[in-house]
Chimera marker file (.cmm) of the C-alpha trace (Angstrom):
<marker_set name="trace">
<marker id="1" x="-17.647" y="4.665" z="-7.201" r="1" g="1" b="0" radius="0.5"/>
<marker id="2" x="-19.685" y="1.509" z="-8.470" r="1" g="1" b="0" radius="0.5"/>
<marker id="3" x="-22.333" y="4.426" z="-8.409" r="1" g="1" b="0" radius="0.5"/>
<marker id="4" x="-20.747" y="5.351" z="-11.644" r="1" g="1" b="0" radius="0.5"/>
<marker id="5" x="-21.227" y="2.854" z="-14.078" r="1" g="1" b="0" radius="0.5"/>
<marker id="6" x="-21.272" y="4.731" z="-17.737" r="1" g="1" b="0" radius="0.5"/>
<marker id="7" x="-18.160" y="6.749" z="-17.056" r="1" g="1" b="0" radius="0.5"/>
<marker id="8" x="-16.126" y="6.337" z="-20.559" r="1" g="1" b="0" radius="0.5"/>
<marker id="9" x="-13.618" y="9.445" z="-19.764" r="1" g="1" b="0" radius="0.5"/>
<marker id="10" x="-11.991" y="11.425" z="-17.145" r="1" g="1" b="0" radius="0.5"/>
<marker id="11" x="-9.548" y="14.000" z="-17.195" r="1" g="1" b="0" radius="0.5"/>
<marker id="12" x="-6.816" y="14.196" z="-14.507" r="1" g="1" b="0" radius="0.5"/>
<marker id="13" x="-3.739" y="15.662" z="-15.330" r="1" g="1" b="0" radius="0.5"/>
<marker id="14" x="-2.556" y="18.871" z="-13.612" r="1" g="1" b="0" radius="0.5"/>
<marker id="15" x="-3.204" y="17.679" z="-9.902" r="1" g="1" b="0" radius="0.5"/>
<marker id="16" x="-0.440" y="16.497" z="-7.624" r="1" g="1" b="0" radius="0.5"/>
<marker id="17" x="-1.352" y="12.763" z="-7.508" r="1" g="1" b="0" radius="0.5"/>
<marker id="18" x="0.527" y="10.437" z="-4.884" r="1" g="1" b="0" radius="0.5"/>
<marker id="19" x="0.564" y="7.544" z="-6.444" r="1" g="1" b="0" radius="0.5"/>
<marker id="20" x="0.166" y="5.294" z="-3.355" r="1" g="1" b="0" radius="0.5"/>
<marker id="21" x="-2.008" y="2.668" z="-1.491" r="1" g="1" b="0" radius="0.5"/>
<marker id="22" x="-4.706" y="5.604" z="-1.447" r="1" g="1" b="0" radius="0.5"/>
<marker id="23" x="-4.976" y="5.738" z="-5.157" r="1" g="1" b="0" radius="0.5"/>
<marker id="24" x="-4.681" y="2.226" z="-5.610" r="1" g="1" b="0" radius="0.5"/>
<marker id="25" x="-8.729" y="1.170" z="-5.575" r="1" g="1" b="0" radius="0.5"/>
<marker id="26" x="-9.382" y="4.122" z="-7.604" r="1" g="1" b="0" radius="0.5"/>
<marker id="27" x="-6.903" y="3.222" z="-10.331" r="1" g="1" b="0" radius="0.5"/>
<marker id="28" x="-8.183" y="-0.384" z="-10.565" r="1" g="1" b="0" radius="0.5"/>
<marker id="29" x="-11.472" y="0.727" z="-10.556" r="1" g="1" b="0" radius="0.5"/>
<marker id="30" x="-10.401" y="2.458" z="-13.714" r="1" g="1" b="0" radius="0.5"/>
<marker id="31" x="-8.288" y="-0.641" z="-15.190" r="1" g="1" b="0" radius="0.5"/>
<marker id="32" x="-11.833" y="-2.963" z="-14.520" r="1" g="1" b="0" radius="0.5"/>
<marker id="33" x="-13.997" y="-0.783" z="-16.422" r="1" g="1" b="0" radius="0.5"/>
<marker id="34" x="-11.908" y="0.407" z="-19.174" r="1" g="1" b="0" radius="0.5"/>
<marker id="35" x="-12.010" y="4.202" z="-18.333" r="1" g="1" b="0" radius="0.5"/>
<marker id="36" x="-9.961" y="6.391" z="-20.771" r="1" g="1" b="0" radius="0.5"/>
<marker id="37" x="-7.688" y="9.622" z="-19.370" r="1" g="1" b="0" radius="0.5"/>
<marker id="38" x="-7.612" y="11.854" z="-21.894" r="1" g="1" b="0" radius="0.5"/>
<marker id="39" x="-4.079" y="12.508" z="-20.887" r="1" g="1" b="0" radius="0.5"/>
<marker id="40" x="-2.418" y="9.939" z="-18.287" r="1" g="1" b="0" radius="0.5"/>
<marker id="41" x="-1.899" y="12.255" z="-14.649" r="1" g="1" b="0" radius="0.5"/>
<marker id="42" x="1.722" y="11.753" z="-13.723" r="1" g="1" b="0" radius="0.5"/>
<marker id="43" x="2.624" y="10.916" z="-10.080" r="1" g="1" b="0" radius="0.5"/>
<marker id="44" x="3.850" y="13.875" z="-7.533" r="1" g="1" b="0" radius="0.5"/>
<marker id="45" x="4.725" y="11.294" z="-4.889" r="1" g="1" b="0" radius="0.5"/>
<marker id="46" x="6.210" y="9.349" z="-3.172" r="1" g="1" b="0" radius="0.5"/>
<marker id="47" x="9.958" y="9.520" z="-4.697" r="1" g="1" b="0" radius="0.5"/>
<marker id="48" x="9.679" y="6.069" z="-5.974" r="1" g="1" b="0" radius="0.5"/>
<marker id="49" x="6.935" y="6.954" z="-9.185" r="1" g="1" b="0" radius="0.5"/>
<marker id="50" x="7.408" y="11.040" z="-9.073" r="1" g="1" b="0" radius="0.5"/>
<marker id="51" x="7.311" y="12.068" z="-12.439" r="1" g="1" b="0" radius="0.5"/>
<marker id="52" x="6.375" y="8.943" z="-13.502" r="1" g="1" b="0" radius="0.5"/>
<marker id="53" x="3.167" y="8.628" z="-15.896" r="1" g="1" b="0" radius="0.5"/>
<marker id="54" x="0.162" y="6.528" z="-14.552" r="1" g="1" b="0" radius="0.5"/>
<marker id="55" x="-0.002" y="5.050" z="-17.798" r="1" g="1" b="0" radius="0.5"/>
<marker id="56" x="3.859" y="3.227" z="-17.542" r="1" g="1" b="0" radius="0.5"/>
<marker id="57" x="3.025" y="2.206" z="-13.645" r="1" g="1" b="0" radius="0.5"/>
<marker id="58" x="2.041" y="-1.144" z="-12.724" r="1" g="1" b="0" radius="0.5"/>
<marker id="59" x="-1.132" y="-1.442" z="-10.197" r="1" g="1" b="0" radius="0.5"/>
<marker id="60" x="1.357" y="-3.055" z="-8.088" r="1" g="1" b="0" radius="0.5"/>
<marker id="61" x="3.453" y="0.276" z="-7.884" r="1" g="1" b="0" radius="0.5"/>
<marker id="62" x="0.451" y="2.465" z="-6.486" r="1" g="1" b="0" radius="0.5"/>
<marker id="63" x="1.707" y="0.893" z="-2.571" r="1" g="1" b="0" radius="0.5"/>
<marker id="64" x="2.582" y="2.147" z="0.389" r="1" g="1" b="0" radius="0.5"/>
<marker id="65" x="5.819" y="1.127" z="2.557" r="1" g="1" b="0" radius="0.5"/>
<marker id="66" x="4.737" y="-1.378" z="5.272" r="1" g="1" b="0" radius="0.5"/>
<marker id="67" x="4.213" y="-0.501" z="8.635" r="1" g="1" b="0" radius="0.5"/>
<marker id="68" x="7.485" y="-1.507" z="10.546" r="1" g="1" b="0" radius="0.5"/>
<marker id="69" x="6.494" y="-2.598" z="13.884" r="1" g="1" b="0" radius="0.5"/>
<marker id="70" x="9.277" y="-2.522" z="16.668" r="1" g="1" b="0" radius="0.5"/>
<marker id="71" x="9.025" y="-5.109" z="19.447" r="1" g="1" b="0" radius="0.5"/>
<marker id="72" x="10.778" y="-5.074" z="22.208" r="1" g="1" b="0" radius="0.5"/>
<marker id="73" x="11.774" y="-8.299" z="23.741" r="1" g="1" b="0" radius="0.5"/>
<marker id="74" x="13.497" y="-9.218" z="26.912" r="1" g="1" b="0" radius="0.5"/>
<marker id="75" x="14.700" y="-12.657" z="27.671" r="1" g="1" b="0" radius="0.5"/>
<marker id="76" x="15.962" y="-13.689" z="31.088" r="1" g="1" b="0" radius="0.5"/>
<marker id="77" x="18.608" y="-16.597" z="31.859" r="1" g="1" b="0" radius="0.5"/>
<marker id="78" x="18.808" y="-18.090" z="35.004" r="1" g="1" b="0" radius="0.5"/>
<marker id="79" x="21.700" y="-20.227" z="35.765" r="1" g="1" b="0" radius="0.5"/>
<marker id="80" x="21.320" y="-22.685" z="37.974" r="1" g="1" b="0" radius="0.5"/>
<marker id="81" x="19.188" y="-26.180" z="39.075" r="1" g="1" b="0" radius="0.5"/>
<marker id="82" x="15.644" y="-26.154" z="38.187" r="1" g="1" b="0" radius="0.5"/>
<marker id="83" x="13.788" y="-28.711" z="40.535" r="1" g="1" b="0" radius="0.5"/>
<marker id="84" x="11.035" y="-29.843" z="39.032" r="1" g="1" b="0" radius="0.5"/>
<marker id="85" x="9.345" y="-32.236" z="42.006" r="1" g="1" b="0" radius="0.5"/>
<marker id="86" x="5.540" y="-32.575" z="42.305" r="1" g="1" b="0" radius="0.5"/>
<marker id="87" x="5.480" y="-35.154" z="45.318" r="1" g="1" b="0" radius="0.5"/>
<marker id="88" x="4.505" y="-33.184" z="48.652" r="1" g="1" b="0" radius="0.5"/>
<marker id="89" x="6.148" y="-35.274" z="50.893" r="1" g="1" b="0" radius="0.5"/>
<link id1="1" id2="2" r="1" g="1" b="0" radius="0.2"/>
<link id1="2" id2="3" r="1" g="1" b="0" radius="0.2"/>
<link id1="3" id2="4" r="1" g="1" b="0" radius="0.2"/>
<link id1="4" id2="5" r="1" g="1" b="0" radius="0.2"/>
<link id1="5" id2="6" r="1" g="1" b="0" radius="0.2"/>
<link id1="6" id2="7" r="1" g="1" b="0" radius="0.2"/>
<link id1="7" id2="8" r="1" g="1" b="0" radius="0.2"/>
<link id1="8" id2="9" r="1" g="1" b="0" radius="0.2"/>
<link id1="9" id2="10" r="1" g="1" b="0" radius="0.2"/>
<link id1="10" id2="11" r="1" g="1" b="0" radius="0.2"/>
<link id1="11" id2="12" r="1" g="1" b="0" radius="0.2"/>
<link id1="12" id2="13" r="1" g="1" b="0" radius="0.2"/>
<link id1="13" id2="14" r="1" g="1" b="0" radius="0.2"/>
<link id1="14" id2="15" r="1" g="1" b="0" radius="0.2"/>
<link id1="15" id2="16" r="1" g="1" b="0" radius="0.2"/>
<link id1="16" id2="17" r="1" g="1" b="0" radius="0.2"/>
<link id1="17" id2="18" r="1" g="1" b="0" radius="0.2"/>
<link id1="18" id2="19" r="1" g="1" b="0" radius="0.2"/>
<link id1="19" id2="20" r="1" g="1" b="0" radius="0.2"/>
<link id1="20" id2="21" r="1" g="1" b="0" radius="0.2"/>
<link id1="21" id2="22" r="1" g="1" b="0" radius="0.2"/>
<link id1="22" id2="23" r="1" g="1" b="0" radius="0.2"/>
<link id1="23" id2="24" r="1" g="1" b="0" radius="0.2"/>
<link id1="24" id2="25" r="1" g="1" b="0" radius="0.2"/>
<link id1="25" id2="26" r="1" g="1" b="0" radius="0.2"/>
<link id1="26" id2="27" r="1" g="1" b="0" radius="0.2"/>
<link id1="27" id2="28" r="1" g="1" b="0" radius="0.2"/>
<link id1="28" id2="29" r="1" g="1" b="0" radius="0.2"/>
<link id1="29" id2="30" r="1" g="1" b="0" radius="0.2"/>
<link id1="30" id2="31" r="1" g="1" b="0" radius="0.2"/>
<link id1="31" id2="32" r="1" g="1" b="0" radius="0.2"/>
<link id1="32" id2="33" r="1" g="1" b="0" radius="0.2"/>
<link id1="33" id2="34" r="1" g="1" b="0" radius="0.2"/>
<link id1="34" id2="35" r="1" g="1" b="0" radius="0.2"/>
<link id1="35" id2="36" r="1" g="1" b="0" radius="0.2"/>
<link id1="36" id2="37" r="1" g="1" b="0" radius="0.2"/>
<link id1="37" id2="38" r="1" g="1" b="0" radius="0.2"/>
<link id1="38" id2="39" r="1" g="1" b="0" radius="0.2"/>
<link id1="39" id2="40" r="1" g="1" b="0" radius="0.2"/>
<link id1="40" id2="41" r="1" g="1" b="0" radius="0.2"/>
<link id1="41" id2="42" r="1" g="1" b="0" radius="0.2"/>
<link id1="42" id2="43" r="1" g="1" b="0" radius="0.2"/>
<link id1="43" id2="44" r="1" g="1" b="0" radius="0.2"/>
<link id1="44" id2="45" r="1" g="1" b="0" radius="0.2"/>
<link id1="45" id2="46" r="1" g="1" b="0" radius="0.2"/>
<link id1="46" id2="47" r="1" g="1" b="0" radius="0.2"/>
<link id1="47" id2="48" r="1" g="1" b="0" radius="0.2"/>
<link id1="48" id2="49" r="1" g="1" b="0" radius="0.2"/>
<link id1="49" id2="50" r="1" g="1" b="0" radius="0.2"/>
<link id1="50" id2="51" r="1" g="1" b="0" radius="0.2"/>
<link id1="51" id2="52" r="1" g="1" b="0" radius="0.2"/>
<link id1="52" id2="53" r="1" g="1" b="0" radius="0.2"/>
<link id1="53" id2="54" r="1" g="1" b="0" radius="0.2"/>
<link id1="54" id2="55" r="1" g="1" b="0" radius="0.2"/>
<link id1="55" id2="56" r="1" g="1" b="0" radius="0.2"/>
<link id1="56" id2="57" r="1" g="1" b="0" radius="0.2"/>
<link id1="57" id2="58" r="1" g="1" b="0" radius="0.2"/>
<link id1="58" id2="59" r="1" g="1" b="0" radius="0.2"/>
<link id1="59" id2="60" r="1" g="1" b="0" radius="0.2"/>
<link id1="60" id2="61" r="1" g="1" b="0" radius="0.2"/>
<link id1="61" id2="62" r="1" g="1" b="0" radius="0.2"/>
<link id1="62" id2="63" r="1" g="1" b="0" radius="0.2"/>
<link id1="63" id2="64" r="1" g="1" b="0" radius="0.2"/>
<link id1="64" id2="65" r="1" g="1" b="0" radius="0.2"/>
<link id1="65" id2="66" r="1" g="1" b="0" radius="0.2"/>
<link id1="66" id2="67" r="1" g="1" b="0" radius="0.2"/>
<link id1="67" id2="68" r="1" g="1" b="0" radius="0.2"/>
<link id1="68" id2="69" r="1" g="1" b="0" radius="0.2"/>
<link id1="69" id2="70" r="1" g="1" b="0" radius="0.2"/>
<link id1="70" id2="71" r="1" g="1" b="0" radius="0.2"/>
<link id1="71" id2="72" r="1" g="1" b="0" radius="0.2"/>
<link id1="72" id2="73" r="1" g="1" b="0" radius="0.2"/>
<link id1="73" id2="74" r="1" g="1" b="0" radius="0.2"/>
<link id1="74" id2="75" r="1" g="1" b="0" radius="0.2"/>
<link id1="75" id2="76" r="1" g="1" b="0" radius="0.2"/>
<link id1="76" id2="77" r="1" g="1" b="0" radius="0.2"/>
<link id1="77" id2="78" r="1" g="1" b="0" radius="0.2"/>
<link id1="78" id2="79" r="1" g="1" b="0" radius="0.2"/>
<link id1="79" id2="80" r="1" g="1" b="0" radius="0.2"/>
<link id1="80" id2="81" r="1" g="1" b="0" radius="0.2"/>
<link id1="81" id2="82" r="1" g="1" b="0" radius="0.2"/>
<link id1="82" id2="83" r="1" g="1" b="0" radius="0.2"/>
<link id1="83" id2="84" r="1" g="1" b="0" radius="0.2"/>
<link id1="84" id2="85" r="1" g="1" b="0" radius="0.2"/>
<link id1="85" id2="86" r="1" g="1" b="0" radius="0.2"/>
<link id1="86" id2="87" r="1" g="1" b="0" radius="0.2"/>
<link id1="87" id2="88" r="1" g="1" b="0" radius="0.2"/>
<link id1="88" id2="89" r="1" g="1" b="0" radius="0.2"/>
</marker_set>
């Protein structure tokens, strides 16, 4: 979009925005060039900024939930002597 420098206005509103991670670089892309929207867009999704107006949303809000990585682990106890002896006699 740095393609774009002399955009002054763009009008968004009636689309289903998801105000996420996605959007995120194309909102602050907006905030660093002092774009106007004629009417601030309002979030569709996710749950957290539905309904909510672009204009009352921190560029922090437009995030996605982390990726929760399960790791399975398995640790095995033996009970006993360990004999630890490096002479080959």
């Amino acid at each position: 979009m740095n393609d774009l420098p002399s955009v002054l206005e763009l009008t968004l509103q009636h689309n289903p925005w998801r105000c996420d991670c996605g959007l995120r670089a194309f909102r602050d892309w907006m905030l660093e060039r002092d774009i106007s929207i004629s009417y601030s867009p309002n979030c569709s999704a996710p749950m957290r900024v539905a309904g909510k107006a672009w204009s009352v949303l921190d560029l922090d809000e437009f995030a996605c939930p982390p990726d929760v990585v399960r790791v399975d682990t398995e640790v095995v106890v033996y009970e006993g002597t360990y004999n630890n002896n490096n002479n080959n006699n």
